[in-house]
VOPAGU-2260 file (C-alpha; in pm, 1 decimal, decimal comma):
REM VOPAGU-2260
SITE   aa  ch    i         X         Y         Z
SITE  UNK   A    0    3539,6    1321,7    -796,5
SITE  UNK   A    1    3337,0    1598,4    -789,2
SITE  UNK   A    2    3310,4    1728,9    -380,7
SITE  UNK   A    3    3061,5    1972,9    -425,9
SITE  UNK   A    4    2831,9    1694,0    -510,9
SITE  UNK   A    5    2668,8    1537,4    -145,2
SITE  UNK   A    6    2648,0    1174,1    -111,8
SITE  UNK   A    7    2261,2    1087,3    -196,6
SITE  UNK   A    8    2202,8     840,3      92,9
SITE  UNK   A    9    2337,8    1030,0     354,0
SITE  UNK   A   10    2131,4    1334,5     398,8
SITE  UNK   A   11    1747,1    1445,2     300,2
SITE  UNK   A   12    1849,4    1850,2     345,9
SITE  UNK   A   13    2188,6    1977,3     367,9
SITE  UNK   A   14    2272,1    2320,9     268,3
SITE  UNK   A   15    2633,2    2503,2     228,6
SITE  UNK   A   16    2715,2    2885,9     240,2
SITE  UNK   A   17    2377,7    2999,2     254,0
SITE  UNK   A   18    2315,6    3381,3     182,7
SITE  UNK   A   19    2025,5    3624,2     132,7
SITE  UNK   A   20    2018,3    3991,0      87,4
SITE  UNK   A   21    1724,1    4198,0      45,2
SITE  UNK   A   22    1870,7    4506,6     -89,4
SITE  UNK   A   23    2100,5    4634,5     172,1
SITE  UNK   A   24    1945,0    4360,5     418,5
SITE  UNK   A   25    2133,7    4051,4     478,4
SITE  UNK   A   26    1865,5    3786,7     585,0
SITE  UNK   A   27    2135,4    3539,6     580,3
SITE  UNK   A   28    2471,2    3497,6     639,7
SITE  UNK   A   29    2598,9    3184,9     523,2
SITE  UNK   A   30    2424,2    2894,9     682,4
SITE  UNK   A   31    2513,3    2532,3     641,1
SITE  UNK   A   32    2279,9    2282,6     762,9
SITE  UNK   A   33    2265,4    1892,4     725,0
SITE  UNK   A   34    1938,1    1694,7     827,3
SITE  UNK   A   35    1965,6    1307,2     806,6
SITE  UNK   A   36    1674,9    1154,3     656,7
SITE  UNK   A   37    1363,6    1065,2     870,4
SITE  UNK   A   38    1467,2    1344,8    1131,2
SITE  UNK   A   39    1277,6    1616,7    1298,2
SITE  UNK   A   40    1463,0    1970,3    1295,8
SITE  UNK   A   41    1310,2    2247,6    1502,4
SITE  UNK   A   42    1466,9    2562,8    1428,5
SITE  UNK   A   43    1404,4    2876,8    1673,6
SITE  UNK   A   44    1501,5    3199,5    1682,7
SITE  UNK   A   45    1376,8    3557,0    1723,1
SITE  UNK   A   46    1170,7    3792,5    1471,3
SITE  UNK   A   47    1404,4    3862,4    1222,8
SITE  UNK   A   48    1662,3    3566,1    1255,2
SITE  UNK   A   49    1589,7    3431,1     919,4
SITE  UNK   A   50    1402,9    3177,7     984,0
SITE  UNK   A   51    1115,5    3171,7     717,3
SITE  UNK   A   52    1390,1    3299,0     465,7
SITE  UNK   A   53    1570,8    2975,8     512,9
SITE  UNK   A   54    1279,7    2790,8     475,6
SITE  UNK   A   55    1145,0    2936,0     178,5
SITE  UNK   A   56    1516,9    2865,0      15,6
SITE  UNK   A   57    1462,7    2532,6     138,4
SITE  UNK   A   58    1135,9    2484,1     -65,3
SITE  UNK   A   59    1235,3    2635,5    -384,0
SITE  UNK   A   60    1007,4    2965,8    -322,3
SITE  UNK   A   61    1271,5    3195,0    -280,8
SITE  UNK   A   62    1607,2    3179,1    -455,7
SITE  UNK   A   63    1981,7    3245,6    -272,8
SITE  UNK   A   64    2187,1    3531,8    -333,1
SITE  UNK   A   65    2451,7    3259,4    -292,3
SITE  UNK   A   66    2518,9    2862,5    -129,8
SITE  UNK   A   67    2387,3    2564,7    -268,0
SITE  UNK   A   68    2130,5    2319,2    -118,4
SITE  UNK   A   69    2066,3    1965,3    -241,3
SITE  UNK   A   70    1701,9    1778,6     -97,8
SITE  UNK   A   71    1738,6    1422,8    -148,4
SITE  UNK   A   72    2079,7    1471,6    -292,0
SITE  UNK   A   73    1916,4    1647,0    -574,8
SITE  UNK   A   74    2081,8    2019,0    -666,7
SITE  UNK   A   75    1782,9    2194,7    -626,5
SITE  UNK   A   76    1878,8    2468,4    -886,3
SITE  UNK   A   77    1899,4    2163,0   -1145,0
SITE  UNK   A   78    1551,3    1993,4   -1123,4
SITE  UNK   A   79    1317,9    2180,5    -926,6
SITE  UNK   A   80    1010,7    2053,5   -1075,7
SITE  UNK   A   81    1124,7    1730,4    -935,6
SITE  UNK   A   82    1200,5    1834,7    -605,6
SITE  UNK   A   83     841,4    1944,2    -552,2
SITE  UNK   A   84     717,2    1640,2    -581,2
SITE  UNK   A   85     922,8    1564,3    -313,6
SITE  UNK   A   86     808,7    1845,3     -28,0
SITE  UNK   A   87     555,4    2050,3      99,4
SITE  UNK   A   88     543,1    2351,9     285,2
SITE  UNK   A   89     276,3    2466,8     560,8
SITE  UNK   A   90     312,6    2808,7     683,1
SITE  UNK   A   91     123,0    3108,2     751,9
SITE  UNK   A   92     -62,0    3134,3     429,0
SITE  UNK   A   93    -282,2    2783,0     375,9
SITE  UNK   A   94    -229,6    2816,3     -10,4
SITE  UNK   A   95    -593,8    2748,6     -13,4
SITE  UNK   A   96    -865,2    2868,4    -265,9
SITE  UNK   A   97   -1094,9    3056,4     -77,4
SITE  UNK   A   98   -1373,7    2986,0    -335,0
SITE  UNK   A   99   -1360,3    2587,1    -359,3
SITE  UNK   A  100   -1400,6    2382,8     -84,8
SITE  UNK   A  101   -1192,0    2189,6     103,0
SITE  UNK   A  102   -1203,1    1881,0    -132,5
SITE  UNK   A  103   -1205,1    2109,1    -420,8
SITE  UNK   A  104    -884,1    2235,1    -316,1
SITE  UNK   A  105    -726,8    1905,1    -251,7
SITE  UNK   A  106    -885,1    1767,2    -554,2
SITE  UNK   A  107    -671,6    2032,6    -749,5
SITE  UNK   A  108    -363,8    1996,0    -550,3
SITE  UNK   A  109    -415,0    1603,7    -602,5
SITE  UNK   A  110    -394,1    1629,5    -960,0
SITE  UNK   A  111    -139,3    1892,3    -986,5
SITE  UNK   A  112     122,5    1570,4    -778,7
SITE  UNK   A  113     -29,5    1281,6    -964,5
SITE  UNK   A  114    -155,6    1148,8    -646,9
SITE  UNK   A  115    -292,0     774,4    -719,4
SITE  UNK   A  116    -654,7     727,8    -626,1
SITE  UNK   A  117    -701,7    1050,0    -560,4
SITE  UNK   A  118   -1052,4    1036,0    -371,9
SITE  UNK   A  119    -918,2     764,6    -133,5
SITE  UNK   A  120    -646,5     933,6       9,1
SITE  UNK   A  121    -803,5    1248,9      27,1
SITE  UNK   A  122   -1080,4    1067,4     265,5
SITE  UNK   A  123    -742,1     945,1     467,2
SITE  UNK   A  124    -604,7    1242,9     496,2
SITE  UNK   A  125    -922,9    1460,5     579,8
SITE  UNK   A  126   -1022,1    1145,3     878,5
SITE  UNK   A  127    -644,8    1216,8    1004,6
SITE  UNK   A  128    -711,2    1634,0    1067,5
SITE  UNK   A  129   -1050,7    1562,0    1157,6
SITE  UNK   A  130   -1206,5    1750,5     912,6
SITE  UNK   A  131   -1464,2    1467,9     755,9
SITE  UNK   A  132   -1774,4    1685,8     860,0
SITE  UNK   A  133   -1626,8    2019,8     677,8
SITE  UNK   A  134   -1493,8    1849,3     387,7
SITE  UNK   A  135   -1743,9    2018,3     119,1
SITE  UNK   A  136   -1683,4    2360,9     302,6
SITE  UNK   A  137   -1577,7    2615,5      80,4
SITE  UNK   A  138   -1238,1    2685,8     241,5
SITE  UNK   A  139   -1272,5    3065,3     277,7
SITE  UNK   A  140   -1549,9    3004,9     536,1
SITE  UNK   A  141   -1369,4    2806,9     794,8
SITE  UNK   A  142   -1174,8    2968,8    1127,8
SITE  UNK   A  143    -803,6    3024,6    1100,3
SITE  UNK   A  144    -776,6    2677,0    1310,6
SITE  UNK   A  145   -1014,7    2451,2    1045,5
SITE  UNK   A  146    -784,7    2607,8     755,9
SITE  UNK   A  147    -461,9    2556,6     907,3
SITE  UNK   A  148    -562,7    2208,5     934,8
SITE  UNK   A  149    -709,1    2175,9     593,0
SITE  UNK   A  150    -368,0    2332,8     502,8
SITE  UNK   A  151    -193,4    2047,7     645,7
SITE  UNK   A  152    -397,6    1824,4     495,9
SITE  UNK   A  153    -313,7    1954,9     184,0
SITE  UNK   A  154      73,5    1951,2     225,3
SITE  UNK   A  155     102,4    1574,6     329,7
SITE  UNK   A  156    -188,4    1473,4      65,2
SITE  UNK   A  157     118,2    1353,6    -170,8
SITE  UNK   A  158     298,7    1203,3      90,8
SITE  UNK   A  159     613,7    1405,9      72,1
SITE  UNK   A  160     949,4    1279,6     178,6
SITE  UNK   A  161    1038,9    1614,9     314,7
SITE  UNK   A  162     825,9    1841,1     471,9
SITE  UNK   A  163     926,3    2217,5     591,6
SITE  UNK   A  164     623,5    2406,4     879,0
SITE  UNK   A  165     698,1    2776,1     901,5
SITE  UNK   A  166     528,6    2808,8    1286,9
SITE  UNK   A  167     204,9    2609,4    1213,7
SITE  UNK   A  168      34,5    2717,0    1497,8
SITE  UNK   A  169     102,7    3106,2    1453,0
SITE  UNK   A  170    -235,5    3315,2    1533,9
SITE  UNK   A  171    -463,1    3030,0    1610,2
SITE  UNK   A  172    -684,3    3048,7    1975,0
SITE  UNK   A  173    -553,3    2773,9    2265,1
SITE  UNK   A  174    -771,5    2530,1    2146,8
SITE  UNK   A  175    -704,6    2538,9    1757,1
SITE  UNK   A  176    -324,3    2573,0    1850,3
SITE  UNK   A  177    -395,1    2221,8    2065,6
SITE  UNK   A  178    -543,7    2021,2    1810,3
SITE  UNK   A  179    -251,6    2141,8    1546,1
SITE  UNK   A  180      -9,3    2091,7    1781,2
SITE  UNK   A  181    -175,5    1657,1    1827,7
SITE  UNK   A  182    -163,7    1631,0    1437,5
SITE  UNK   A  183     223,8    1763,6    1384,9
SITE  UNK   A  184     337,3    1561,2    1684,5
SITE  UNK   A  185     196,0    1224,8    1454,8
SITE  UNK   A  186     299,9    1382,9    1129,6
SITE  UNK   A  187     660,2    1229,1    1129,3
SITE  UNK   A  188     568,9     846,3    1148,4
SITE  UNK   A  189     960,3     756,2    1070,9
SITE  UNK   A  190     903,7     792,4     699,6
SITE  UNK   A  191     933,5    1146,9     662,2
SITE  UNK   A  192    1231,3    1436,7     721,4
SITE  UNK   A  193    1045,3    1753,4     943,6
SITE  UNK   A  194    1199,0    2057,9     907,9
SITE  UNK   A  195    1020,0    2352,3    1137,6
SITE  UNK   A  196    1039,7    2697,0    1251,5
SITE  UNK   A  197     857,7    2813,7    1591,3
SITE  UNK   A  198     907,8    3051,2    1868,4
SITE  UNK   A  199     786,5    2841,9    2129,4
SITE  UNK   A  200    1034,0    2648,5    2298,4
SITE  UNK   A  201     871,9    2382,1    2467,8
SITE  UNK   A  202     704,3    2272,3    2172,3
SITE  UNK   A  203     922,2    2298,1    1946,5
SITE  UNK   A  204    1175,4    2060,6    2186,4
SITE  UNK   A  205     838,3    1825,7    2195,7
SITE  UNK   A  206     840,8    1771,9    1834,2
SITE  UNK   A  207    1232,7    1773,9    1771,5
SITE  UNK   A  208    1509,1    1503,1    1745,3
SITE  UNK   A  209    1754,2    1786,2    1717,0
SITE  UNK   A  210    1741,4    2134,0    1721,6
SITE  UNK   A  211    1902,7    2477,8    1562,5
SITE  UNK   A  212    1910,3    2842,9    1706,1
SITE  UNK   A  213    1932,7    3101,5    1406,2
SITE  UNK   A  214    2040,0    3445,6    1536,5
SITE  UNK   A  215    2106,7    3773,6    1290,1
SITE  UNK   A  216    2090,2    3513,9    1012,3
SITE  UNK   A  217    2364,6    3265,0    1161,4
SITE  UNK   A  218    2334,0    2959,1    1318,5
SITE  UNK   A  219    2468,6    2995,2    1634,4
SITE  UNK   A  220    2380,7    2680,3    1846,2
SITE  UNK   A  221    2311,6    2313,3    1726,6
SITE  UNK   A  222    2218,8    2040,1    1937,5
SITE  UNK   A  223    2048,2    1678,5    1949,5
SITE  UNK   A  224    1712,1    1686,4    2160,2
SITE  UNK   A  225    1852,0    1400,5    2386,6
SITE  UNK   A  226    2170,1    1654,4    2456,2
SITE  UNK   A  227    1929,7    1914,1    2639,2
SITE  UNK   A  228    1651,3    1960,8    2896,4
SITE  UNK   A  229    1358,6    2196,6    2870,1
SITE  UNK   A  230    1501,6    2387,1    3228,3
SITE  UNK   A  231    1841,4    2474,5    3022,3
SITE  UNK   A  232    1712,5    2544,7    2710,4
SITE  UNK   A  233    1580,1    2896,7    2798,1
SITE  UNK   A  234    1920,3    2967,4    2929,3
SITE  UNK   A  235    2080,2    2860,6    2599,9
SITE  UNK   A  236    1819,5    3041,5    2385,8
SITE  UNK   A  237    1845,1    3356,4    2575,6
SITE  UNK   A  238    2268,3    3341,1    2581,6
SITE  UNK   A  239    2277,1    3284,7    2247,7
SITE  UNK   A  240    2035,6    3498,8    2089,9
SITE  UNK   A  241    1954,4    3912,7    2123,2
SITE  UNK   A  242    1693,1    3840,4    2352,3
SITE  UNK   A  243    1900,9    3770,4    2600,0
SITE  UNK   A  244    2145,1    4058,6    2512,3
């Protein structure tokens, strides 16, 4: 029996010896992570922790300098194609087309996954973001808020088993952050496996069953949500990160 192979039901993410270099730069520095499926990981950490690296490992964008990661229990190196049916990624850049509007662009991103009728859903998903009134807004015109949500319209529009959010809510005014903030806290119905970076800690303990601290491209403390309160958390983050150094 092959034991570098993970056992398919057991976990949606898990990663093993994890490591990045950008020239002399080690981004990581060999991070294993499991996720069970359905689960909500927030991971924190300061600038520079590795944080969007991992995540962009985790959703085929960027390739490892070495470590393996399976999604689904599928070797991600193997069938890649398939595994993006599988995920979606929101992050700082919407992955938008500035020059079509929003249902252009989710038209195009419909057909791209095969999505089954296509116009439906895209009405379901626009009503969930509240974007009904905008939706034949070419995209480039809308506030950083409007596109973020658009943007997360986009990545659920295939219903994705998996779902990675590099800090959602980064940039946006108190009011867009709000309303992003309502729609990822419904994203993860109990059908889907969150994965998401932020640097605000009571939020990201809001939205998380369990939680990860990434410091210097390391893990360095892993915990369930249940395990820890909001008062001790700052204390943790701070002792176990350079922040607090």
């Amino acid at each position: 029996m092959n034991k570098d192979i993970p056992v398919a039901s057991t976990w949606a993410i898990e990663a093993r010896g994890l490591e990045k270099s950008f020239g002399e730069h080690r981004a990581l520095r060999g991070i294993d992570l499991k996720v069970t499926r359905n689960e909500s990981l927030v991971i924190f950490g300061p600038n520079g922790a590795g944080k969007t690296t991992l995540l962009k490992i985790l959703s085929t964008l960027v390739k490892p300098s070495a470590g393996s990661v399976w999604l689904d229990g599928i070797d991600i190196r193997d069938k890649s194609a398939q595994i993006r049916h599988k995920i979606s990624l929101v992050s700082h850049q919407t992955f938008l087309y500035d020059n079509l509007t929003v249902f252009e662009n989710l038209k195009f991103y419909g057909k791209m996954y095969d999505v089954a009728d296509l116009e439906k859903r895209i009405k379901e998903v626009i009503a969930w973001v509240q974007l009904e009134s905008r939706l034949h807004d070419r995209a480039g015109t809308l506030s950083r808020g409007l596109q973020q949500r658009a943007s997360i319209a986009r990545a659920v529009l295939h219903n994705p088993s998996i779902l990675f959010l590099d800090e959602p809510d980064v940039g946006l005014d108190p009011h867009a952050s709000a309303m992003v903030r309502d729609i990822l806290g419904s994203i993860n119905s109990g059908s889907r496996t969150v994965v998401m970076t932020t640097h605000n800690l009571e939020r990201g303990l809001e939205l998380g069953d369990s939680i990860v601290i990434l410091d210097r491209g390391k893990v360095v403390y892993q915990a369930t949500r249940e395990a820890i309160s909001e008062v001790n958390f700052r204390q943790i983050y701070d002792r176990y990160t350079e922040t607090g150094r």
